[in-house]
C-alpha positions as a Python dict, from the first residue, in 0.01 Angstrom:
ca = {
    (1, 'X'): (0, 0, 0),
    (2, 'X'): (12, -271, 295),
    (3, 'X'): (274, -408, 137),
    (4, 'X'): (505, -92, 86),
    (5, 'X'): (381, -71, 451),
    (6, 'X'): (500, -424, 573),
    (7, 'X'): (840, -413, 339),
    (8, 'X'): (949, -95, 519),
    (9, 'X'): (873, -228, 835),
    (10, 'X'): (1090, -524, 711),
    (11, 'X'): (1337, -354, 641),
    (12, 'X'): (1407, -148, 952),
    (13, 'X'): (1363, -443, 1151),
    (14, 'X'): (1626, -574, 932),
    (15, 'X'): (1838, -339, 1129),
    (16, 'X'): (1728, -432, 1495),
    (17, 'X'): (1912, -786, 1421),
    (18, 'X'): (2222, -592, 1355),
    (19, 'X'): (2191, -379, 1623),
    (20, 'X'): (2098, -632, 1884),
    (21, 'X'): (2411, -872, 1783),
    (22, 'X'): (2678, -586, 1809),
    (23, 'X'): (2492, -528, 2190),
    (24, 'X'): (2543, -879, 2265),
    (25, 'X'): (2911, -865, 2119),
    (26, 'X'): (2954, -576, 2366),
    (27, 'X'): (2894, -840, 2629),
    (28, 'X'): (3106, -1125, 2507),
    (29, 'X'): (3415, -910, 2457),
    (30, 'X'): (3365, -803, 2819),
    (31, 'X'): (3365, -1140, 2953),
    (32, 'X'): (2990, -1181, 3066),
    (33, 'X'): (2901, -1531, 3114),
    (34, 'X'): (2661, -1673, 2903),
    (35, 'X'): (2398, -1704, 3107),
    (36, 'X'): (2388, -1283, 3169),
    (37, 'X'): (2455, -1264, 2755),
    (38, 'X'): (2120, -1547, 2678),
    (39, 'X'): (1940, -1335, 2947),
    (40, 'X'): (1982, -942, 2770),
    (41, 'X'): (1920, -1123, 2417),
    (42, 'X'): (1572, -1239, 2569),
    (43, 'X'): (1506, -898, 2762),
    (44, 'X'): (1581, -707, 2345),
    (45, 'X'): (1380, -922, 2174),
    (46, 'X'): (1120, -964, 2443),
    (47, 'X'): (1066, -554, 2486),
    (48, 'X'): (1217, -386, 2191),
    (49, 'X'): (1066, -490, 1847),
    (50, 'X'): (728, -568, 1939),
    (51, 'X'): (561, -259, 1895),
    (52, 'X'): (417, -20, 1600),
    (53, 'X'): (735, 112, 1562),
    (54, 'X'): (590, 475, 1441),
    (55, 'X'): (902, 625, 1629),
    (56, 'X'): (1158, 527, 1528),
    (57, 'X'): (1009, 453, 1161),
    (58, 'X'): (998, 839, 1159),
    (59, 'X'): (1309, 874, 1206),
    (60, 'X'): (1392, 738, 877),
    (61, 'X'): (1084, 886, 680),
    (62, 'X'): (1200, 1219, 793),
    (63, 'X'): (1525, 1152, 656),
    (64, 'X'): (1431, 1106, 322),
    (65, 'X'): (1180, 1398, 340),
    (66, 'X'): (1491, 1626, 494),
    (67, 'X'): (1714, 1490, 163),
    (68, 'X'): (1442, 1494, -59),
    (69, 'X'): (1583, 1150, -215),
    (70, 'X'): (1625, 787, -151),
    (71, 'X'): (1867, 727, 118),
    (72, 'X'): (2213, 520, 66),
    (73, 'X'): (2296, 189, 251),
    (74, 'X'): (2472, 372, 490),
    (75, 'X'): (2242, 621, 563),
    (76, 'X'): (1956, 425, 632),
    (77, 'X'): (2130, 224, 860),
    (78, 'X'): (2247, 535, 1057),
    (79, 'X'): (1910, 669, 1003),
    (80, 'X'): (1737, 357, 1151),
    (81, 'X'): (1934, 287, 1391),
    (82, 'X'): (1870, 613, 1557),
    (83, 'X'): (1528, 545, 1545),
    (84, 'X'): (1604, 192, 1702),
    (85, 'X'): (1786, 441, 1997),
    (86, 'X'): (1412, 570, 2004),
    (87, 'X'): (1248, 271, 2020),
    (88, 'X'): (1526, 125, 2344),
    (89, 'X'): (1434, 422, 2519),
    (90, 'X'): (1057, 337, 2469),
    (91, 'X'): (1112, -11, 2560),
    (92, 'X'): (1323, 160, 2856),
    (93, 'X'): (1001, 370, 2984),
    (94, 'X'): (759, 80, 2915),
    (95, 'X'): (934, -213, 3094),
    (96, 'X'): (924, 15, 3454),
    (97, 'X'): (603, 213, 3394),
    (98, 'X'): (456, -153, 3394),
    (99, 'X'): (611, -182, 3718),
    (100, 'X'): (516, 128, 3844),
    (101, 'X'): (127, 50, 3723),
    (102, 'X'): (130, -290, 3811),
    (103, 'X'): (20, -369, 3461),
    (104, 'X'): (-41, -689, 3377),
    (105, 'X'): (-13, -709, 2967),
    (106, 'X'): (225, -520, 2691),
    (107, 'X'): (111, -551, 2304),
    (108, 'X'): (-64, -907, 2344),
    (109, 'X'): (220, -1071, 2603),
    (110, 'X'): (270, -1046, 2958),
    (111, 'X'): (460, -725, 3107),
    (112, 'X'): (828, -807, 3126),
    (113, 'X'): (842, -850, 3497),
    (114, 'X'): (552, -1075, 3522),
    (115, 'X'): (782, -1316, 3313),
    (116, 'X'): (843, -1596, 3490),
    (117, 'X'): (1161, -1571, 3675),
    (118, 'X'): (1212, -1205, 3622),
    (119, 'X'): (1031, -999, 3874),
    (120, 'X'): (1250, -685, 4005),
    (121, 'X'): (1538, -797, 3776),
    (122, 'X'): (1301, -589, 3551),
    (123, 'X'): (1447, -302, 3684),
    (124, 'X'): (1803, -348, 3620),
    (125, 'X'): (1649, -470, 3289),
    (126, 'X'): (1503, -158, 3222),
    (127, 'X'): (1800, 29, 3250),
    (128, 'X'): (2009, -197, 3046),
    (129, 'X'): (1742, -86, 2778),
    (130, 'X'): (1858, 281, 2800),
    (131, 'X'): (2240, 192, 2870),
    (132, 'X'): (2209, 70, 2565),
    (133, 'X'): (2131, 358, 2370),
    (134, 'X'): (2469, 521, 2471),
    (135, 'X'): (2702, 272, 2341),
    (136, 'X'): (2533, 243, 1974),
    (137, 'X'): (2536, 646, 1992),
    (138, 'X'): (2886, 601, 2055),
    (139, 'X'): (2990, 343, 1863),
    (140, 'X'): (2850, 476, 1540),
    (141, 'X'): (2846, 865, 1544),
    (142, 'X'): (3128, 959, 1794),
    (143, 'X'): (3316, 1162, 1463),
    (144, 'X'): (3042, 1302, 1382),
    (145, 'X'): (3013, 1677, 1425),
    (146, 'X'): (2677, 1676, 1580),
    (147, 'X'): (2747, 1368, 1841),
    (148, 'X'): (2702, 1553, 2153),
    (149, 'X'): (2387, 1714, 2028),
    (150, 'X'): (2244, 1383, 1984),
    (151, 'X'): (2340, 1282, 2318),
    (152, 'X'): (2210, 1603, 2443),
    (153, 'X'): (1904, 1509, 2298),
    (154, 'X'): (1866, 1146, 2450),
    (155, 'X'): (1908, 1312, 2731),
    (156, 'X'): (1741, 1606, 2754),
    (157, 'X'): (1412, 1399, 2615),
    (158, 'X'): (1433, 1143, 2909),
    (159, 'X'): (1466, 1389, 3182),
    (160, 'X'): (1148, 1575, 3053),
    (161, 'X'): (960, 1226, 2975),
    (162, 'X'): (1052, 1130, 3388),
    (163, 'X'): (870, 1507, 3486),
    (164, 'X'): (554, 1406, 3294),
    (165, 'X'): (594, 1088, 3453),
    (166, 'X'): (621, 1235, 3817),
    (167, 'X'): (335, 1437, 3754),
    (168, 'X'): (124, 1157, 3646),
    (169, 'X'): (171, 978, 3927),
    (170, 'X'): (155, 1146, 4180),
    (171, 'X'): (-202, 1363, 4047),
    (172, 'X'): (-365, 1028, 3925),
    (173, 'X'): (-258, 720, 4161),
    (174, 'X'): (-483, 415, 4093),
    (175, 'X'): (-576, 389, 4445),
    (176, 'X'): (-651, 699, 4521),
    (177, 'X'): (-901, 923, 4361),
    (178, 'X'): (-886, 1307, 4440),
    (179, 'X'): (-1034, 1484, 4136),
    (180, 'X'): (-991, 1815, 4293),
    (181, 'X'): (-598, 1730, 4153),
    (182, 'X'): (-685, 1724, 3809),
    (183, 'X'): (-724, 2028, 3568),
    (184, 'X'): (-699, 2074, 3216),
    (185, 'X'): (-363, 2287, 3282),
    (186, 'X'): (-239, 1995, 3453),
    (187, 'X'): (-331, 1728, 3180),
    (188, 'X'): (-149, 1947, 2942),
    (189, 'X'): (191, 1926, 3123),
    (190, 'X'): (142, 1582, 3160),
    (191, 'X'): (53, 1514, 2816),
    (192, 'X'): (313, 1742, 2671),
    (193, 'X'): (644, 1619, 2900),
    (194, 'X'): (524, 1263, 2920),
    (195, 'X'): (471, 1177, 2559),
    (196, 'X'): (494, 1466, 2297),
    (197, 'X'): (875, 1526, 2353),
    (198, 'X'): (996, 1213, 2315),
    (199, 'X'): (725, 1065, 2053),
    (200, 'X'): (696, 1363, 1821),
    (201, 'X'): (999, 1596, 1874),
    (202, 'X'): (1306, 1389, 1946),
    (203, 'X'): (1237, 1184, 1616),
    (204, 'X'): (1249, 1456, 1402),
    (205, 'X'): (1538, 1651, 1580),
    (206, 'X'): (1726, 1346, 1525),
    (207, 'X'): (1647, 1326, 1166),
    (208, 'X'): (1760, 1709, 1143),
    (209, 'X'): (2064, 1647, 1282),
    (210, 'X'): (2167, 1368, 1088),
    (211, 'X'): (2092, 1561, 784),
    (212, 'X'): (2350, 1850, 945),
    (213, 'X'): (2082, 2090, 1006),
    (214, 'X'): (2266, 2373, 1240),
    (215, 'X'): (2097, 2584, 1512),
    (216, 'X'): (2078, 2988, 1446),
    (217, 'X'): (2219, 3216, 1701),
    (218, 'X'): (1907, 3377, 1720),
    (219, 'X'): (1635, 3161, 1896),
    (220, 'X'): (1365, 3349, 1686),
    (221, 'X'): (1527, 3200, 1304),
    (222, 'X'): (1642, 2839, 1490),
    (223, 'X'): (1515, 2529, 1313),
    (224, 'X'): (1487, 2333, 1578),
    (225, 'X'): (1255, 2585, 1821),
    (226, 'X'): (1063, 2590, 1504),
    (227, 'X'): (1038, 2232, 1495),
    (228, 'X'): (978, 2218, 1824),
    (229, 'X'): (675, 2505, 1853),
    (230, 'X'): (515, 2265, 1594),
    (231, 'X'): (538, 1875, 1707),
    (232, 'X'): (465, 2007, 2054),
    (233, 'X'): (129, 2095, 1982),
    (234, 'X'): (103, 1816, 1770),
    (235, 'X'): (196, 1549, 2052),
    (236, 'X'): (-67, 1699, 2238),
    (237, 'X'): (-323, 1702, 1987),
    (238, 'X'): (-233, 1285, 1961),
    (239, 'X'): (-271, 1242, 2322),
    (240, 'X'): (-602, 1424, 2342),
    (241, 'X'): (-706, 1213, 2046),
    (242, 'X'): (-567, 899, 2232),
    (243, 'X'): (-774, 978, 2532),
    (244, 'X'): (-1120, 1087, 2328),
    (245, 'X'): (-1066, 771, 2148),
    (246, 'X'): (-1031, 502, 2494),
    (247, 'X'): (-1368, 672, 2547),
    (248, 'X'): (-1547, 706, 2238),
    (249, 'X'): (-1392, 432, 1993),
    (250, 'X'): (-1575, 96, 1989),
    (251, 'X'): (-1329, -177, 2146),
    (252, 'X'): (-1350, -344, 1838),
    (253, 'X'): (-1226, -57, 1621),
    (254, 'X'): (-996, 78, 1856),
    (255, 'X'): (-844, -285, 1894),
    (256, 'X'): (-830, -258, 2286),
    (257, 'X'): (-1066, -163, 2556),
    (258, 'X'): (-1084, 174, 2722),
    (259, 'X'): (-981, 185, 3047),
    (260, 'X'): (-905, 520, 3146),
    (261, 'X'): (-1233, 566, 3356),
    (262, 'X'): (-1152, 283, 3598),
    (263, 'X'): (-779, 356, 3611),
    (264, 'X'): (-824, 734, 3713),
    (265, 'X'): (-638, 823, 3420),
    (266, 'X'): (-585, 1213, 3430),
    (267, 'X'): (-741, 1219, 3099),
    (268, 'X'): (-885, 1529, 2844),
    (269, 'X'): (-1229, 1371, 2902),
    (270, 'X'): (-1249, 1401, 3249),
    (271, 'X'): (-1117, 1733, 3261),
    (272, 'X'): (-1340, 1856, 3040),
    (273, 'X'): (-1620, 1654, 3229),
    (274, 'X'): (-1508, 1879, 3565),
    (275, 'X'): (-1496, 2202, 3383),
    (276, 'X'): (-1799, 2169, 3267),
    (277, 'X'): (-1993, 1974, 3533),
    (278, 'X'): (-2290, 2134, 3751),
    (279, 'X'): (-2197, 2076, 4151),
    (280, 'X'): (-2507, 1755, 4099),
    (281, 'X'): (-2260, 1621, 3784),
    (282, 'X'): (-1959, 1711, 4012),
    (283, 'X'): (-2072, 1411, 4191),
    (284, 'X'): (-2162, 1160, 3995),
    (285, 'X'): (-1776, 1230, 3868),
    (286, 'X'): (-1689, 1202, 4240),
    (287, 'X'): (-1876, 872, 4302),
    (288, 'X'): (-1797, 734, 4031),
    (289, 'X'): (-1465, 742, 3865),
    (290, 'X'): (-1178, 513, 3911),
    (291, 'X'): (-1378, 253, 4056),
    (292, 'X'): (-1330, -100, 3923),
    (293, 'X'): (-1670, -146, 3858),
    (294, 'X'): (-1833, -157, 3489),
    (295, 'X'): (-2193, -5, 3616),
    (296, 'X'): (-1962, 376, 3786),
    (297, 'X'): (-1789, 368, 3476),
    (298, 'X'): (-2130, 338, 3287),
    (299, 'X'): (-2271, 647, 3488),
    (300, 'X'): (-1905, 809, 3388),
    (301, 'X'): (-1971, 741, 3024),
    (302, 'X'): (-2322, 872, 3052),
    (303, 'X'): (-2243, 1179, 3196),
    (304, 'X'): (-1997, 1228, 2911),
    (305, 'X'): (-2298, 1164, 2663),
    (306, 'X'): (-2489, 1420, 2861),
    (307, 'X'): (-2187, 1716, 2905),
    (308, 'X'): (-2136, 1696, 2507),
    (309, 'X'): (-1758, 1548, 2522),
    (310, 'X'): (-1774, 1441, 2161),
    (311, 'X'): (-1922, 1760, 2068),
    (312, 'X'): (-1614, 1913, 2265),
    (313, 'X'): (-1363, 1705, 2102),
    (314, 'X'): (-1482, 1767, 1740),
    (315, 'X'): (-1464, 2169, 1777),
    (316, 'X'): (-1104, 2078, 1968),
    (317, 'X'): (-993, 1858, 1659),
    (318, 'X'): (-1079, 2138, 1404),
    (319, 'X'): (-897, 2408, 1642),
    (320, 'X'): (-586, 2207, 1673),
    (321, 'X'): (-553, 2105, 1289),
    (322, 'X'): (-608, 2462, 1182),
    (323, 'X'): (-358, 2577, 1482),
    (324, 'X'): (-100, 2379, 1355),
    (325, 'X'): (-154, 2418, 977),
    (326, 'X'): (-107, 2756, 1035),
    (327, 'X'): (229, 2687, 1249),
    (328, 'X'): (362, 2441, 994),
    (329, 'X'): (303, 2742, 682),
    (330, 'X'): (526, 2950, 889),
    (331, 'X'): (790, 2725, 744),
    (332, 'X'): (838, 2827, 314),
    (333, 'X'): (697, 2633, 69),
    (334, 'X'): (1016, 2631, -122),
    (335, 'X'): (1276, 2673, 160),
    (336, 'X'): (1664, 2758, 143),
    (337, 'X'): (1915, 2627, 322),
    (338, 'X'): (2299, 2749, 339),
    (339, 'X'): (2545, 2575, 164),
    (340, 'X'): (2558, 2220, 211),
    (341, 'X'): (2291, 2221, 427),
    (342, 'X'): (1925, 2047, 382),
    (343, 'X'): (1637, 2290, 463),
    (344, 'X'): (1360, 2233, 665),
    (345, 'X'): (1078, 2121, 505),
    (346, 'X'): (678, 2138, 597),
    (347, 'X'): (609, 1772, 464),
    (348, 'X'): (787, 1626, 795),
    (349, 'X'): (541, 1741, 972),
    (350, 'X'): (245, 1761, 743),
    (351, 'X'): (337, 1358, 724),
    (352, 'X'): (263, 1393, 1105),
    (353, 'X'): (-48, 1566, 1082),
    (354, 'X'): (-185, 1350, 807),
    (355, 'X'): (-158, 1039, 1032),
    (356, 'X'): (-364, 1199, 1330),
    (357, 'X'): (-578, 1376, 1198),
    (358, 'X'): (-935, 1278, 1231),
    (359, 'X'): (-800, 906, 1310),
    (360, 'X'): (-1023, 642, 1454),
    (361, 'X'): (-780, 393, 1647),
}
């Protein structure tokens, strides 16, 4: 199983390689010097590959799910590389929200613009990142019929990603801790513009386009708003998960430590902790949170214990699964599709669900 797991990771890395030397082509047919050519291959290889990859890996699993067969050379490569488009514009959000937090380490190295040498060239870097995500589009699917919806898409999903951004940082600054800005209506926005679009619905709209899945005239019967009403929820339910887990996962199984606490993160936890809180537990919240100190975010944790957040999260874990089982059997068990056309199928997103559910790290 690891190893179907690390071959398939293989393989669509495989595809980064190719991608990354047709980028760099770009810039030697254009005349760059070599010095501005060395310096993008270091800022690709430095901020794109490193990750999980779930993205844009789903890109390509949906695929196959969508066809309901192996894929052909062609294919896959299309297929991954739109899920390498996913994984530039990740790279694209992570370089400058590094910036923005003043973040000191990415997946085990330091943040890009702590590199020595690189500093606010970052910036440009970043957007280099996300340039490049228009000229592979282009390059490779310009004749195709559904090119401007997947440019639509790209961006469509970064615009919304920037709003959940905004929102986050201007309601939970790291200097500056004002609880009375934080509600559980307002970690939901967050939550659902800053990560869930882009992390749970672009990859499978992509997929569904590649596979020439058409919209319906009528919003009510359109695959895609069915899609969407589905990984929405879904990205949400992750996120919540995400931010039970920073609190409630042992470092050591969670393969970080939590910091949400110290960092004021607008998290679930804490706005269940002020929903819930007497004006005594009020605070200890007040006091307490988003201090750098490990004893305040002790008292934090305590209070947690004491308000029954796990308790909270369990009954919210069982509501979302059976919210969005019921939302994904919406879809037919054995769809139909018109002619020439793949149908939509529930195991895309039952794959999803599968992965989350009832996770640990």
């Amino acid at each position: 199983m690891a190893d179907a797991k690390a071959q398939k990771r293989q393989k669509f890395e495989s595809v980064f390689a190719v991608l990354r030397d047709e980028l760099l082509a770009y810039l030697k047919q254009e005349g760059m010097p070599q010095d501005a050519v060395d310096w993008f291959r270091r800022n690709l290889e430095y901020n794109v590959p490193g990750g999980k990859l779930n993205r844009g890996l789903s890109v390509v699993d949906s695929v196959e799910i969508l066809k309901g067969r192996a894929l052909s050379e062609d294919e896959y490569f299309k297929a991954a590389l739109l899920g390498w488009c996913i994984e530039l514009l990740q790279a694209f959000f992570l370089v400058s929200d590094d910036m923005m937090d003043q973040s000191v380490t990415r997946r085990g190295q330091p943040c890009w613009y702590r590199v020595e040498g690189v500093s606010y060239i970052a910036i440009n870097d970043s957007f280099m990142l996300e340039g490049a995500i228009y000229y592979l589009l282009k390059k490779h699917f310009r004749t195709e019929p559904y090119y401007v919806h997947l440019l639509e898409l790209f961006h469509d999903t970064t615009f919304q990603t920037e709003l959940g951004q905004l929102i986050d940082l201007i309601t939970a600054p790291e200097d500056h801790v004002d609880l009375s800005k934080f509600s559980l209506e307002k970690h939901q926005k967050i939550v659902i513009y800053k990560t869930a679009y882009y992390s749970f619905y672009l990859p499978v709209a992509l997929a569904m386009y590649m596979c020439g899945i058409s919209h319906h005239a009528d919003p009510k019967a359109d695959p895609y708003a069915l899609a969407q009403s589905i990984l929405i929820p879904l990205g949400e339910y992750f996120q919540v998960q995400d931010d039970f887990l920073d609190f409630a996962a042992p470092p050591e199984v969670l393969g970080k430590i939590g910091t949400d606490i110290i960092d004021n993160k607008c998290s679930w936890c804490v706005n269940v902790a002020l929903a819930l809180a007497t004006p005594e537990q009020r605070k200890v919240l007040d006091d307490n949170y988003g201090r750098k100190d490990p004893e305040a975010e002790k008292r934090v944790k305590a209070l947690y214990e004491e308000l029954g957040i796990r308790q909270k999260y369990a009954e919210y874990e069982e509501n979302a699964y059976k919210r969005i089982m019921g939302l994904i059997e919406t879809i037919p068990e054995n769809p139909t599709a018109p002619a020439g056309e793949v149908p939509l199928r529930r195991e895309v997103f039952k794959v999803f669900l599968d992965k989350i559910y009832k996770r640990q790290k």
